[in-house]
N, C-alpha and C positions, 0 to 999 in steps of 0.2 A: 344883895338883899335876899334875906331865907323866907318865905312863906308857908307855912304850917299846913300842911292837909289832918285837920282833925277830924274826931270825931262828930261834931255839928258839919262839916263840907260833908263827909259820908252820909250821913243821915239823910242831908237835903237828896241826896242822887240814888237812894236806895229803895228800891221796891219788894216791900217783905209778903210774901207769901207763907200759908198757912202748910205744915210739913214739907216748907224746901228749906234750907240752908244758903243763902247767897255768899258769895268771897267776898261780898262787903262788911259780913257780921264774924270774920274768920281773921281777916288781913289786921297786919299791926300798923297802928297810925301813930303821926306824931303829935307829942307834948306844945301845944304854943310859947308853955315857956320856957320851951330847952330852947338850946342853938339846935345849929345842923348836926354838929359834932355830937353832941348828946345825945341827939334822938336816933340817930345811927349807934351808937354804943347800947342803947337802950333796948333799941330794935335787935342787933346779933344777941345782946344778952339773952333775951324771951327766944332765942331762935331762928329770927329770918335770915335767910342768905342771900336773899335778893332785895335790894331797894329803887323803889321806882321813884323816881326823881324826873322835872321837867324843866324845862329850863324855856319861861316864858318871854321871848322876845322874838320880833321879826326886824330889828337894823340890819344884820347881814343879807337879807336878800336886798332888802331895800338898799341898801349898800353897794348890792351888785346888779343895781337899774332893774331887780326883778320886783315881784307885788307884797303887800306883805300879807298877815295872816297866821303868820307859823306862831304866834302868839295866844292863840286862842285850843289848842290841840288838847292839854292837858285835859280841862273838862269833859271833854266832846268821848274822849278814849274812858273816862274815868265813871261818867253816865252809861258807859256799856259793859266796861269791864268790873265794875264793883255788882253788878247785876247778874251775874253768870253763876252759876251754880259749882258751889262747893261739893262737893262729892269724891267716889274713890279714884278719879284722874287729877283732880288737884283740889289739897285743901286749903288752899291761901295763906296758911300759917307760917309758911316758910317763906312770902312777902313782906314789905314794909312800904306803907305808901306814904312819904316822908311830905314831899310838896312841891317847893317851884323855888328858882330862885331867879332873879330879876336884877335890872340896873336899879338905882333906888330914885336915877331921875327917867325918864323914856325922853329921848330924842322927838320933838314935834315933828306934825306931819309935812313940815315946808322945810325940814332939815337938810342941808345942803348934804354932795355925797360925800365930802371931807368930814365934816360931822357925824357922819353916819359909819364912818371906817373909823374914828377914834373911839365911836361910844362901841362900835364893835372890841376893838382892841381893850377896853376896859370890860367889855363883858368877859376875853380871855381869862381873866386872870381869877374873875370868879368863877368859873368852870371850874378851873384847875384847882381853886382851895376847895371849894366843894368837893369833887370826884375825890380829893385826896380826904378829907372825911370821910367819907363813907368806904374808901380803899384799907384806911389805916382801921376802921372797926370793923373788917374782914364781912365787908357786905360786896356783894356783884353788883355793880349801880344799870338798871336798867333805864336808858334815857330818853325822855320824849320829848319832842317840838323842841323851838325855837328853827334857825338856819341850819345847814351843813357847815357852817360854818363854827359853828361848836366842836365839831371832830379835833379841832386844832388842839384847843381846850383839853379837852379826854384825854387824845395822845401825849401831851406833854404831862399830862396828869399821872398817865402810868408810867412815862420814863421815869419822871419823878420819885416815884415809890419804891420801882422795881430795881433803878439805876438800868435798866436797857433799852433800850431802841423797843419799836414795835414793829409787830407785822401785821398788816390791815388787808382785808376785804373788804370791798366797798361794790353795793349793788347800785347802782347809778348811770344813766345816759353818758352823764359829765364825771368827767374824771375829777373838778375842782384842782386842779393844779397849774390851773393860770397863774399869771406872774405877778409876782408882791406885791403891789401897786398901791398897797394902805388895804387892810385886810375886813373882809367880807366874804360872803355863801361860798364864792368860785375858787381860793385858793387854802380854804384849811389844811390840805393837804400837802401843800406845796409850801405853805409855810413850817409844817411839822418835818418837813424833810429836810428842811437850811436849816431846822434848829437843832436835829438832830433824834428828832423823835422818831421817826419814820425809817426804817432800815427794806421792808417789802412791803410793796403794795401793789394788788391786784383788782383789777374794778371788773366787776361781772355784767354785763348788759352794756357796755360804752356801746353810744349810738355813734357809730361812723361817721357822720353828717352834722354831730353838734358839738365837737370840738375841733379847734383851728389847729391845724398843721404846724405851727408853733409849739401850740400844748402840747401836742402827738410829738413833737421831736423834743421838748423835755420831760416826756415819760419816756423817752425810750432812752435819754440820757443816763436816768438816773437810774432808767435798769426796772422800771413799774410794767406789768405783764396785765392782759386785758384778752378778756372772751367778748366779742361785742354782741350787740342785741341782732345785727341782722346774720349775724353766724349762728347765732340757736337759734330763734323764734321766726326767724324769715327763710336765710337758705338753707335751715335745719341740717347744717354740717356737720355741725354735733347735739350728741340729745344733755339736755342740762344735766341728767344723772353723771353722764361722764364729764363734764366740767366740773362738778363740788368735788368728784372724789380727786380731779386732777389739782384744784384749790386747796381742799383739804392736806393731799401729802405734800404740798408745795410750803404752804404754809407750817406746818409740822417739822419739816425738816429745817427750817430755820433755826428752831429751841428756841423762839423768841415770844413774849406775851402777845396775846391775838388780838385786835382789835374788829368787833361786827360790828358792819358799819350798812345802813341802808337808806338811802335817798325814795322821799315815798314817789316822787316823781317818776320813778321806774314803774310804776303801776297802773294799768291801763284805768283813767277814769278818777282814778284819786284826787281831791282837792289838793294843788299844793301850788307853792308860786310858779311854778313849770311846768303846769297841771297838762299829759299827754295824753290823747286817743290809743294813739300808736305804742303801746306799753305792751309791760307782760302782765299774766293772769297774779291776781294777788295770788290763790294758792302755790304759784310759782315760786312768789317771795316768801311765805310761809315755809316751803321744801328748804328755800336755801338758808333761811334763816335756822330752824331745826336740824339740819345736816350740819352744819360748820357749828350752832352749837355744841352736838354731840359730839363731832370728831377731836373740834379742837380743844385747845389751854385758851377758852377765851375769857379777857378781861373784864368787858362791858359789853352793851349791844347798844346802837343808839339809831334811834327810830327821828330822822329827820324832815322839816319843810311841808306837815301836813297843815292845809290853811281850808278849816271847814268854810269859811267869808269867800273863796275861789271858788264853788262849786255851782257849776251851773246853772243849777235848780235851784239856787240860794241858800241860805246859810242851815235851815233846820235840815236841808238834805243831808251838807254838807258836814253837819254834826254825826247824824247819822253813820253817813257814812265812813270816813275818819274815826269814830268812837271802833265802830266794828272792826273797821281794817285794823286798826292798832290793837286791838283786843285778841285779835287772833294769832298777830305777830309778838305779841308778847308770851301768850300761851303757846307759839309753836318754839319759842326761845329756852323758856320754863321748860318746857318739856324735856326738848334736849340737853339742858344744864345735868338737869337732874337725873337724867338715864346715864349720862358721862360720870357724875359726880358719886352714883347711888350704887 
């Protein structure tokens, strides 16, 4: 199911000031009575090359015994990010804030986790015709909330388009390549690589200590390569400049479509169902997201698992805060598209 972010959702989260200009009064929104397919055709025609789209559910965490939450993300990003000033480092225009798309029933909250791995698996499939909208109207789909378990979704979304494999980076503790078990947050990844979607994948930040010796020996099977969080940020073995540009040519020399992929749970303090102390600095995530956009041929960026309802201080913090981190992570993404592209 498609959700419209119109011009009255803008309105309600916009605060106009007297000689500013905000990217809320800039950005192209959608029509309520188009489909998705239209209002992304509508969108490239006026110009935009980027469409932010979100995809509101949290089954896949809850799916894989984590909390949920990641259902509430879109507004929280969209109350800060429609609020930022349009000016000569970005003028919105080349956005499209299209809306959200959803199961059209939600799974209750006593739902066993068999029920919770099938309504994920049917969320699949709307990923994929979506992403593939907005792919075929020559938009960049920038994506927010819902699980990591969407990636799966994306990935087969671009095989599909492109007819190739992808090659992904993923900033994440978890590498999500647990085993198929009925699908949910922990193996989108792993599911994309039995289906064929998945060719190279790199996870930047895997936390040594929170993946099982199982998962480590089917990444290393399938050939997936990982900088982990206590090699940069603890025994600082290497500095993170030299890991993106070693990602970067890794990546590159593939000639395969890129997938940017980032778990907010890499982020020290972020609201998310995995929510950690122990993280890196969001500007951290902001460098790697902006570096691998610039360098690479990337497809999409997908910004997952932020749950403002997880945040310690409660939820108006956790709006707060989630609204900003995504706002910056999408502006450091934008940035680099368009230095690569311009």
């Amino acid at each position: 199911m498609f959700t419209a972010f119109t011009q009255q959702h803008c309105d309600a989260l916009l605060s106009i000031r007297a000689n500013e200009t905000k990217l809320g009064q800039q950005v192209l929104l959608a029509n309520p009575q188009q489909t998705l397919a239209e209002n992304a055709q509508l969108a490239a025609n006026a110009g935009a090359r980027f469409a932010i789209i979100a995809i509101a559910e949290d089954v896949g965490p809850r799916a894989n015994l984590g909390r949920g939450g990641a259902s509430e993300s879109f507004h929280a990003c969209m109350a800060q990010f429609l609020n930022l000033q349009s000016n000569r480092f970005l003028n919105g225009n080349q956005c499209a804030i299209l809306g959200q798309i959803s199961l059209a029933t939600q799974p209750d909250p006593v739902s066993s986790v068999d029920e919770l791995r099938q309504a994920t698996a049917e969320l699949d499939q709307l990923v994929i015709d979506a992403t593939c909208h907005l792919l075929k109207a020559g938009l960049e789909p920038i994506v927010i909330g819902g699980g990591h378990n969407n990636a799966y979704g994306l990935l087969m979304a671009i095989k599909a388009f492109t007819g190739l494999p992808v090659a992904a980076v993923n900033l994440d503790p978890h590498s999500d390549f647990r085993p198929r078990e009925g699908r949910h947050s922990g193996n989108g990844f792993s599911y994309a690589a039995a289906n064929g979607a998945l060719d190279h994948y790199h996870i930047l930040g895997l936390h040594e200590l929170k993946n099982s010796e199982s998962t480590l020996e089917q990444l290393s099977l399938f050939g997936a390569t990982w900088h982990s969080f206590q090699q940069i940020w603890v025994r600082r073995e290497l500095q993170l400049d030299a890991a993106l540009k070693h990602i970067a040519t890794a990546l590159n020399q593939t000639q395969l479509p890129v997938a940017l992929e980032l778990d907010v749970d890499a982020i020290a303090n972020m609201p998310s169902s995995a929510a950690t102390f122990a993280g890196i600095p969001l500007l951290d995530a902001c460098q790697y997201v902006h570096y691998i956009a610039k360098h690479c041929p990337c497809t999409y960026v997908h910004f997952a698992e932020a749950a403002p309802s997880c945040h310690h201080a409660g939820v108006i913090a956790g709006m707060r805060d989630v609204g900003q981190g995504l706002s910056e992570l999408i502006y450091a993404y934008i940035q680099g598209r368009l230095a690569r592209l311009n």
